[in-house]
KEDOLUM-32587 format. One line per 10 residues: number of its first residue (from 0); for each residue x, y, z of N, C-alpha, C. Coordinates in pm, 1 decimal, m for minus. Last residue first. Example, Ala and Ser with C-alpha at 12.3 -4.5 7.8 and 13.67 -1.06 7.14 Angstrom:
2
1	1285.0,m225.0,708.0,1367.0,m106.0,714.0,1290.0,3.0,787.0  1319.0,m569.0,780.0,1230.0,m450.0,780.0,1320.0,m330.0,780.0
REM end
This chain:
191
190	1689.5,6661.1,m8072.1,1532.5,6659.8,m8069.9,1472.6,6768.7,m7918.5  1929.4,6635.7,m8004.5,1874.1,6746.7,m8112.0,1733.6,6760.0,m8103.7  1910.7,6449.7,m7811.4,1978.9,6581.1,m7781.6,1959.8,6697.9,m7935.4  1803.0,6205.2,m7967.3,1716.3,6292.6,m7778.3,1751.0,6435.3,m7801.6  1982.3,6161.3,m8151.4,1806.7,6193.5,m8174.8,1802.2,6292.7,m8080.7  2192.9,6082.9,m7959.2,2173.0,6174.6,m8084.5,2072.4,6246.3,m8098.1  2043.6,5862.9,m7821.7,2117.4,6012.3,m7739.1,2138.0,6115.6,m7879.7  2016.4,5653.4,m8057.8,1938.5,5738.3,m7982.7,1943.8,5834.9,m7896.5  2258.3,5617.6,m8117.9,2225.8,5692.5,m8203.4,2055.4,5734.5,m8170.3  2392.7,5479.3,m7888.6,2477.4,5649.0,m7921.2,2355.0,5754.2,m8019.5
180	2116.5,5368.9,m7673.3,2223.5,5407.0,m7743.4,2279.7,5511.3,m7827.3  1961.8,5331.5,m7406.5,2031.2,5475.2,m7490.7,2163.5,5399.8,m7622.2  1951.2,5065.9,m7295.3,1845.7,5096.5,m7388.9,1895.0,5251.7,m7468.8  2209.4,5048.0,m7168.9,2075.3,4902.8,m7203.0,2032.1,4967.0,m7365.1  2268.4,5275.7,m7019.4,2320.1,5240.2,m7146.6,2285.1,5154.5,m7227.6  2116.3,5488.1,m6836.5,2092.8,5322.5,m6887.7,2153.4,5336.6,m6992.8  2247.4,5718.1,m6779.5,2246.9,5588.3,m6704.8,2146.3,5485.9,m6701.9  2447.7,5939.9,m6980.7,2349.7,5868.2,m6961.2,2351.9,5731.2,m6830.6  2526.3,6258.5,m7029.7,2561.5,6133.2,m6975.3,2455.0,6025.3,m6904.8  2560.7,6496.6,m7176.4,2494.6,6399.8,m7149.3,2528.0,6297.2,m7118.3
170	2748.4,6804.7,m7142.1,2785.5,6625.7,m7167.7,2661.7,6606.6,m7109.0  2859.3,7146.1,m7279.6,2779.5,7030.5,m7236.7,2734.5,6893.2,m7246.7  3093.1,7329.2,m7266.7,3064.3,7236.1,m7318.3,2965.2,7136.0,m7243.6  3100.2,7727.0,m7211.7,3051.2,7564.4,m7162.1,3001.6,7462.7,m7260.2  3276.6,7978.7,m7264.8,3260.6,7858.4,m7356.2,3237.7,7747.5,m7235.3  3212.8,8305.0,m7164.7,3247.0,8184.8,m7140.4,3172.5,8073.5,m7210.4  3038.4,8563.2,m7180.2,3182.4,8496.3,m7297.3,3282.8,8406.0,m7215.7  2846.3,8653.9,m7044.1,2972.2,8649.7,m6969.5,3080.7,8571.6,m7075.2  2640.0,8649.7,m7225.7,2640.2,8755.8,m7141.6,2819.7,8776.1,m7083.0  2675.7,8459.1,m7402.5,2647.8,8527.0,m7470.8,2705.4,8683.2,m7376.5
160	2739.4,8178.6,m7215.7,2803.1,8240.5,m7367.0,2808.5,8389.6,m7377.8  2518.2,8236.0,m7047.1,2665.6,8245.3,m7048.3,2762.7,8306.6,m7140.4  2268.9,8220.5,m7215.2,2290.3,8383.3,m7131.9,2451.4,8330.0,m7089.2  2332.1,7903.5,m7301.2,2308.3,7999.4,m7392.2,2311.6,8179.7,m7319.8  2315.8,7777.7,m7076.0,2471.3,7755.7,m7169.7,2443.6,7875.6,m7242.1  2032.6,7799.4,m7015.6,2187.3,7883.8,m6922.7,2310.9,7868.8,m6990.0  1942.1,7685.9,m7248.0,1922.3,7860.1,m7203.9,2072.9,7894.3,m7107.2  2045.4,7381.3,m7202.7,2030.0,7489.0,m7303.9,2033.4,7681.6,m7281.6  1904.8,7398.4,m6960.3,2059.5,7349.2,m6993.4,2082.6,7431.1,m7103.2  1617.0,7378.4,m7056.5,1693.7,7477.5,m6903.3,1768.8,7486.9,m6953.5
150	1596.6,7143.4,m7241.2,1572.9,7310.4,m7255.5,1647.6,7406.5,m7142.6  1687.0,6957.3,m7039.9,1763.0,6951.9,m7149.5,1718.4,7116.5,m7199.5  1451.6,6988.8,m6891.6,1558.2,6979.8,m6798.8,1676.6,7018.2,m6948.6  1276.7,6890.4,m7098.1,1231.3,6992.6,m6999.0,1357.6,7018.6,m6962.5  1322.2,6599.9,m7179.2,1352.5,6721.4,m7264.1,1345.0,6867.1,m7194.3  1300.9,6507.6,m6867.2,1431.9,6517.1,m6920.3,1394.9,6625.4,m7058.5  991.5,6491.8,m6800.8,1114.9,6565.3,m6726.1,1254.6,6577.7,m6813.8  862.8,6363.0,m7007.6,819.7,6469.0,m6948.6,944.3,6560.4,m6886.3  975.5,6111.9,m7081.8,895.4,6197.7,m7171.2,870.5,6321.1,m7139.4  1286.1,5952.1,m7065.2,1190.0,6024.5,m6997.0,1109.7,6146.1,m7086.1
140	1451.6,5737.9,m7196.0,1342.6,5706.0,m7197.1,1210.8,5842.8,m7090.0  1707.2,5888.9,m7202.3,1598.4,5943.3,m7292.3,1497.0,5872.2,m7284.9  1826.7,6008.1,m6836.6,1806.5,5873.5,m6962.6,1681.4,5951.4,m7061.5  2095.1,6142.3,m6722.4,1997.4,6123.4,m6705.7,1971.0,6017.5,m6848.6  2348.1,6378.7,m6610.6,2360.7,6240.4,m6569.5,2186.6,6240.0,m6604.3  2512.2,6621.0,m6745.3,2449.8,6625.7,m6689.2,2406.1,6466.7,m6677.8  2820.1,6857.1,m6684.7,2792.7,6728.3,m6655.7,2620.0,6714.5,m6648.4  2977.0,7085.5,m6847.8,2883.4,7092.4,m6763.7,2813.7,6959.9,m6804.6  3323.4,7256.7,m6834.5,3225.6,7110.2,m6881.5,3083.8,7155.2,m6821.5  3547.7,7447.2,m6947.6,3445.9,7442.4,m6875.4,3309.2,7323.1,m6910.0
130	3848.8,7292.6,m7009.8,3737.1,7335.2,m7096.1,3645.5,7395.5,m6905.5  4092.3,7209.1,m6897.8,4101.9,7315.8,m6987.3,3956.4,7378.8,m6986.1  4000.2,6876.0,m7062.8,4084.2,6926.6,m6964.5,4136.0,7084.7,m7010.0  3869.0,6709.1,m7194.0,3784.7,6789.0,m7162.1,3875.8,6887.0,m7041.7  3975.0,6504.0,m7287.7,3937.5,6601.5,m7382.7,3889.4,6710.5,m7337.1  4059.0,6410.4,m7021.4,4148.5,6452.6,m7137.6,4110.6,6522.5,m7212.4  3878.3,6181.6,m6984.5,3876.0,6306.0,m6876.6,3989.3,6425.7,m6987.9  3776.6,6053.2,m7272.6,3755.7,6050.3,m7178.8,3793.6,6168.8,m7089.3  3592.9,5882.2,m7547.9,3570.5,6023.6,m7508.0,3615.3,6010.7,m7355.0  3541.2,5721.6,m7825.3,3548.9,5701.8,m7682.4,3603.3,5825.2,m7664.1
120	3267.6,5710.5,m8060.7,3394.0,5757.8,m8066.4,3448.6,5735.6,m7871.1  3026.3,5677.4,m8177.1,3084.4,5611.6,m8112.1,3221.5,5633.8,m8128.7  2885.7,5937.1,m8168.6,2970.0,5877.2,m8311.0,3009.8,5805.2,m8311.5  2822.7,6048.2,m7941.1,2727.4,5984.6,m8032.2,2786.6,5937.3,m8195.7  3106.1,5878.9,m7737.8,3005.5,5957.2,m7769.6,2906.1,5937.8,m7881.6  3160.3,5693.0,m7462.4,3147.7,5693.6,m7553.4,3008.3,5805.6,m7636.5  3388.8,5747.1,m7163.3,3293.9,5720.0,m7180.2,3243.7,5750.4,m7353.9  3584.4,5676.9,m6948.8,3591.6,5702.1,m7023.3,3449.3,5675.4,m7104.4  3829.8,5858.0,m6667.6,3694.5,5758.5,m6707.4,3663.9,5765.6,m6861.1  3969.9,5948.2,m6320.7,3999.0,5897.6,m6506.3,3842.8,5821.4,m6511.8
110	3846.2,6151.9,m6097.8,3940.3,6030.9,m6154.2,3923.4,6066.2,m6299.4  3542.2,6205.0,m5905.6,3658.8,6267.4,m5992.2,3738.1,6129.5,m6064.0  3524.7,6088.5,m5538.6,3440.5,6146.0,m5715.7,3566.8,6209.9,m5766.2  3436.8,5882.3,m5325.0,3521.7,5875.6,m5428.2,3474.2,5956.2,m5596.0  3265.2,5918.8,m5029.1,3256.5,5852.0,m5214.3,3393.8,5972.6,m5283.2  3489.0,5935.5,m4739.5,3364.5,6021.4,m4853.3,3377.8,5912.4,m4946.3  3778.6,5892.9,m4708.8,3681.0,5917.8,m4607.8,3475.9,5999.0,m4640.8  3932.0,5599.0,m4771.9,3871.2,5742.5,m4853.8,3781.9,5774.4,m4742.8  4195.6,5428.4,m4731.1,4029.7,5415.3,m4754.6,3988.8,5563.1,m4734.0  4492.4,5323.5,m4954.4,4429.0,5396.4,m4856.9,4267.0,5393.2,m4848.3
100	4519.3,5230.6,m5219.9,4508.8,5138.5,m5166.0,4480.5,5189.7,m5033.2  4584.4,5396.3,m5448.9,4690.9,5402.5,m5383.8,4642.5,5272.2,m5232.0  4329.5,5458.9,m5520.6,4408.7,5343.8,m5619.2,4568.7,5326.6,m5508.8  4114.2,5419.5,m5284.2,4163.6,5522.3,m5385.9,4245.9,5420.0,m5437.3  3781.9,5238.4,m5172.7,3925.5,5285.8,m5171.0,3978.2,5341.7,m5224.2  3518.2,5321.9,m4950.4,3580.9,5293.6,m5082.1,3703.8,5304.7,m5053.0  3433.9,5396.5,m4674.0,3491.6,5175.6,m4690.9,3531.8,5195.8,m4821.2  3313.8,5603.0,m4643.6,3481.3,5585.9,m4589.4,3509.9,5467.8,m4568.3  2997.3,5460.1,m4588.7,3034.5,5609.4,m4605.9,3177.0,5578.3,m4591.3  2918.8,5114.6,m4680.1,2904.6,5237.9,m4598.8,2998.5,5348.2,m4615.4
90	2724.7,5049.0,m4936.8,2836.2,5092.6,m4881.3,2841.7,5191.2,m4802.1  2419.4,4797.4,m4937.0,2478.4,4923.0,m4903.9,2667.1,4932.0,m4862.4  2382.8,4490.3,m4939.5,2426.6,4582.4,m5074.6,2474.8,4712.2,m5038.9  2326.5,4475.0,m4669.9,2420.8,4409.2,m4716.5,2434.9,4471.6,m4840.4  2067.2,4689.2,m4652.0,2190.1,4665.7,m4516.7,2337.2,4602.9,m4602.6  1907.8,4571.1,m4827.3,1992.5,4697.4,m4837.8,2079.0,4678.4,m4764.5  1884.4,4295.1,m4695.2,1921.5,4304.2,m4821.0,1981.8,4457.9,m4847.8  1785.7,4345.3,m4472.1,1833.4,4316.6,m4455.7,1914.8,4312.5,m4596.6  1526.0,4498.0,m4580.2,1594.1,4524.7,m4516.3,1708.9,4485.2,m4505.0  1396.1,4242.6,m4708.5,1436.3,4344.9,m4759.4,1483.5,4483.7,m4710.2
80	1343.1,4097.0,m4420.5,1407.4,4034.9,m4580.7,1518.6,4176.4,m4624.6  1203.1,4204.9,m4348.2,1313.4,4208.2,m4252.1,1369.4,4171.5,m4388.9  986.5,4205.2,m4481.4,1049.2,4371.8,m4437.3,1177.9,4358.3,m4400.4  896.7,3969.0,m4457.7,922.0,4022.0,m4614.7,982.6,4151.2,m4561.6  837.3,3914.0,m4175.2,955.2,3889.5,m4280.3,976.0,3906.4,m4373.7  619.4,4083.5,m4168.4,695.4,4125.0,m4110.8,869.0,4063.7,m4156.9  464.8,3936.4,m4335.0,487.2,4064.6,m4366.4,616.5,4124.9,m4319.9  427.6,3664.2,m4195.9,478.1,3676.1,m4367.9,519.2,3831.8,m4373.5  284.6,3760.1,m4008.5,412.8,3703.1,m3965.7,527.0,3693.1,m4113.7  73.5,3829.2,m4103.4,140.3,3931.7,m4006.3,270.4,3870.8,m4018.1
70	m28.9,3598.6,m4181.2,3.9,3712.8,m4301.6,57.7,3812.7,m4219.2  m48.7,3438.2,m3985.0,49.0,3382.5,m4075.6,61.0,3518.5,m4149.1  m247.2,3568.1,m3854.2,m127.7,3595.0,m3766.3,10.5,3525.3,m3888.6  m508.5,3547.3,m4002.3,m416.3,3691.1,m4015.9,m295.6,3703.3,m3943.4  m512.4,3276.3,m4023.3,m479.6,3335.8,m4181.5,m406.6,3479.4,m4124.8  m588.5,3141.3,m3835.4,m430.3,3144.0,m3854.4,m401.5,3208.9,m3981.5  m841.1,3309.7,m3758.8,m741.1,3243.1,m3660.2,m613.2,3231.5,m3682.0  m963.4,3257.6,m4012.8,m906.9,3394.1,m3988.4,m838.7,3366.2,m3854.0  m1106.6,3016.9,m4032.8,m961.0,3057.7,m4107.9,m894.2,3185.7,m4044.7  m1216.2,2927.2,m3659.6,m1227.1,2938.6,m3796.5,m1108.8,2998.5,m3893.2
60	m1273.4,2810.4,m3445.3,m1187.2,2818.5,m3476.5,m1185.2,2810.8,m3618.1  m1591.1,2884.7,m3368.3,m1417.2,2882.9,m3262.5,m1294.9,2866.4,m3306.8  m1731.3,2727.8,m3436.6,m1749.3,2877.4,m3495.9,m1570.6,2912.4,m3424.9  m1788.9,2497.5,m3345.5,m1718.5,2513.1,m3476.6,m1678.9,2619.6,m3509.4  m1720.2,2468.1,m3015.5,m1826.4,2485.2,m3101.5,m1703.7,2478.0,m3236.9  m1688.6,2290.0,m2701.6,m1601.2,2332.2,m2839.8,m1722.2,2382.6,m2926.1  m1716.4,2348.9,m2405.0,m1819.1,2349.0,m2491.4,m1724.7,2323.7,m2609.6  m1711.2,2165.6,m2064.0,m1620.1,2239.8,m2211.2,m1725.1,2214.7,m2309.8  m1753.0,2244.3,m1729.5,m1827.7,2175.5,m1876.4,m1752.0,2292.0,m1983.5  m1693.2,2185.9,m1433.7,m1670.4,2294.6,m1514.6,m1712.8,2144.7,m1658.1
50	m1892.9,2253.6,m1132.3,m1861.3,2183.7,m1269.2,m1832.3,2274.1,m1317.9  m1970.8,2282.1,m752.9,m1897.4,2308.6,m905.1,m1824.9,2230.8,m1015.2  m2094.8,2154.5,m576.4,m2202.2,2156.8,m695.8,m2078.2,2177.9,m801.7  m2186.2,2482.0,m412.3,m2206.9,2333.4,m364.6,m2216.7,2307.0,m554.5  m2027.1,2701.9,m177.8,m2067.7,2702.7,m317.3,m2083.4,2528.7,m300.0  m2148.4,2830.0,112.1,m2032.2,2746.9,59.3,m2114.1,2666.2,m91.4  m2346.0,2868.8,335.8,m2347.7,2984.5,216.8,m2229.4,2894.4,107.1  m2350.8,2744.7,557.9,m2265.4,2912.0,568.2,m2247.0,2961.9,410.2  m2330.5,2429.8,433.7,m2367.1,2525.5,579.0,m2295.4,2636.7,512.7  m2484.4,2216.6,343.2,m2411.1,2304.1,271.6,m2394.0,2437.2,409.7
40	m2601.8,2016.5,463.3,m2475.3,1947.3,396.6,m2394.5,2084.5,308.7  m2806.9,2166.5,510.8,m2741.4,2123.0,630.3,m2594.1,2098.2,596.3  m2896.3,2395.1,245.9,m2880.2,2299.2,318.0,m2812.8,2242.5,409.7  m2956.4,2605.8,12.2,m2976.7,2587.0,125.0,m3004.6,2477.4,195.0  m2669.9,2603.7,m291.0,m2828.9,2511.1,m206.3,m2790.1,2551.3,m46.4  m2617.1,2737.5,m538.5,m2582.0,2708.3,m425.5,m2694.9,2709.0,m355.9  m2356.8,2615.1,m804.1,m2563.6,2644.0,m775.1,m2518.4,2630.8,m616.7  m2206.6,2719.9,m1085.6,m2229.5,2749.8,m939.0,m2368.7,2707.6,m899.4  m2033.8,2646.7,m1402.2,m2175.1,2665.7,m1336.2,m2150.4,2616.8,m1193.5  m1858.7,2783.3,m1632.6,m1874.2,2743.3,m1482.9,m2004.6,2760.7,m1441.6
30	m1789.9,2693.3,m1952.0,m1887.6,2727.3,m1872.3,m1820.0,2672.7,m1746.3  m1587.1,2726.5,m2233.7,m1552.3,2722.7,m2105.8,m1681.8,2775.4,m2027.7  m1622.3,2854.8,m2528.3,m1517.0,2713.8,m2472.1,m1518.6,2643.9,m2322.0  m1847.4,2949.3,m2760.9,m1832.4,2919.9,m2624.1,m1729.6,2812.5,m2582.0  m1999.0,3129.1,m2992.9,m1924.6,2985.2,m2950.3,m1812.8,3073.0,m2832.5  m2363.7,3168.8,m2964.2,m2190.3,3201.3,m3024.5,m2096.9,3050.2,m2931.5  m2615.8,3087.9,m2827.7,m2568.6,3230.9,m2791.7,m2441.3,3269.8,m2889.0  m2691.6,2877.6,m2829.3,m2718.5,2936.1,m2942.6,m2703.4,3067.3,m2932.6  m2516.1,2754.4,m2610.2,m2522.2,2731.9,m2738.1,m2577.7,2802.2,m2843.5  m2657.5,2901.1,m2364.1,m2547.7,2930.6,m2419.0,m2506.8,2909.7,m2568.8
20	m2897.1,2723.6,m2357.0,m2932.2,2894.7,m2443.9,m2791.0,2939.9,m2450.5  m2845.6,2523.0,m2293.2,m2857.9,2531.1,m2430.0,m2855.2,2645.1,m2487.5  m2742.6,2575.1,m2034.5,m2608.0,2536.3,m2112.3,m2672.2,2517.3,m2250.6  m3014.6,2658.3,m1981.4,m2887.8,2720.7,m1981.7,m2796.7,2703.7,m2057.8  m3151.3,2380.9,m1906.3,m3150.6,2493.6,m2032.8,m3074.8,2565.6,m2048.6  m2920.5,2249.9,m1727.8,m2994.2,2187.9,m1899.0,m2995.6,2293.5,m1992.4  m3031.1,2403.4,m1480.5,m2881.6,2422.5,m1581.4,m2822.4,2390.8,m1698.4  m3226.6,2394.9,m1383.1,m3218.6,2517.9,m1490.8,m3127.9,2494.2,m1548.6  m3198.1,2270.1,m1219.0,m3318.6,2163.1,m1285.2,m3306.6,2244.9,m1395.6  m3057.9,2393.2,m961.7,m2986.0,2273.9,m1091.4,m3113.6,2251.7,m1182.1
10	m3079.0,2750.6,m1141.3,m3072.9,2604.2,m1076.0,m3031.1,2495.1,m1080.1  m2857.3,3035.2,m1253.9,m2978.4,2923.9,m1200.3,m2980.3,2813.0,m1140.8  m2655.6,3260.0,m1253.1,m2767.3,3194.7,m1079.8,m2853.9,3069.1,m1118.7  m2598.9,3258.4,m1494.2,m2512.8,3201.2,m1397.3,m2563.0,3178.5,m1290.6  m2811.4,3290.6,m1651.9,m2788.3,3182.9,m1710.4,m2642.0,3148.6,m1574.6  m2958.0,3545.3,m1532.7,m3036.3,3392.2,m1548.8,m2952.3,3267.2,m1583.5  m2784.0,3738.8,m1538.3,m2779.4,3650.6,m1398.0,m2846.8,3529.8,m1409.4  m2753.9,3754.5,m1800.5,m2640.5,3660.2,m1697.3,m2683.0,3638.8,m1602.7  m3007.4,3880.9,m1853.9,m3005.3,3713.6,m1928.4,m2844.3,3630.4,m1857.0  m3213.4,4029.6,m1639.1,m3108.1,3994.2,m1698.3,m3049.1,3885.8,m1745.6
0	m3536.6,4006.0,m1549.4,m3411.9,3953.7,m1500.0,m3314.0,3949.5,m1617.7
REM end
């Protein structure tokens, strides 16, 4: 006999044991027990008898109950967080403005600027008006990619020159100024 039908058909004199062998079955909140007696006072088969018995066990409510719905719930607001944070630091596309006080339909590139060279000398759109420039935007803390990228630069300034006798001046331009300074961009760019 199957261990449900034993523990939901049995008797009443069975239902003691039952509700023990539930117990050492796991934890359990909620037994219905049915017993249905052939008798006068029970005519046509009519369930006789129903109890409902609450079990609480210990096993039922253990850490992982509110540990993984708090760390779901922590996660999901650390996303919204930081989401919500780009959302607000981000500019959106045609909100810059031009100096004339109109709103720009793109980022805003070109203008006046001025920026300092390895002699500390200030250096801005002026000197370079006339010339063929070639802009390149990066930092000397990179070991691998930037001297790499700085060789390229090199060679193509160099088959220009040489092939098509055009003069390109080439600008490093850095974006950490923190840590580049003039007389480390020096170093980088000879090195």
């Amino acid at each position: 006999m199957p261990i449900s039908r034993f523990l939901f058909l049995s008797s009443k004199r069975h239902s003691g044991e039952s509700l023990n062998l539930f117990r050492r079955f796991g934890p359990c909140k909620r037994i219905q027990s049915r017993n249905y007696v052939n008798s006068s006072n029970h005519a046509n088969g009519k369930p006789g008898g129903d109890r409902v018995m609450n079990v609480d066990s210990q096993a039922s409510r253990t850490w992982g109950t509110y540990v993984i719905p708090a760390a779901l719930l922590g996660f999901v607001g650390l996303a919204g967080l930081a989401h919500y944070n780009d959302e607000r630091r981000a500019i959106p596309k045609g909100q810059g403005t031009s100096s004339s006080g109109t709103t720009a339909k793109g980022p805003i590139i070109g203008g006046p600027f001025s920026l300092i060279d390895t002699q500390n000398q200030t250096v801005t759109e002026r000197n370079f008006l006339g010339k063929w420039v070639l802009l390149y935007f990066g930092y000397t803390f990179s070991p691998d990619v930037g001297p790499e990228q700085i060789q390229i630069i090199a060679k193509a300034i160099d088959k220009l020159e040489s092939k098509h006798n055009v003069k390109v001046l080439p600008v490093f331009v850095t974006i950490d100024p923190q840590r580049d300074t003039p007389s480390q961009l020096q170093a980088y760019i000879k090195g």
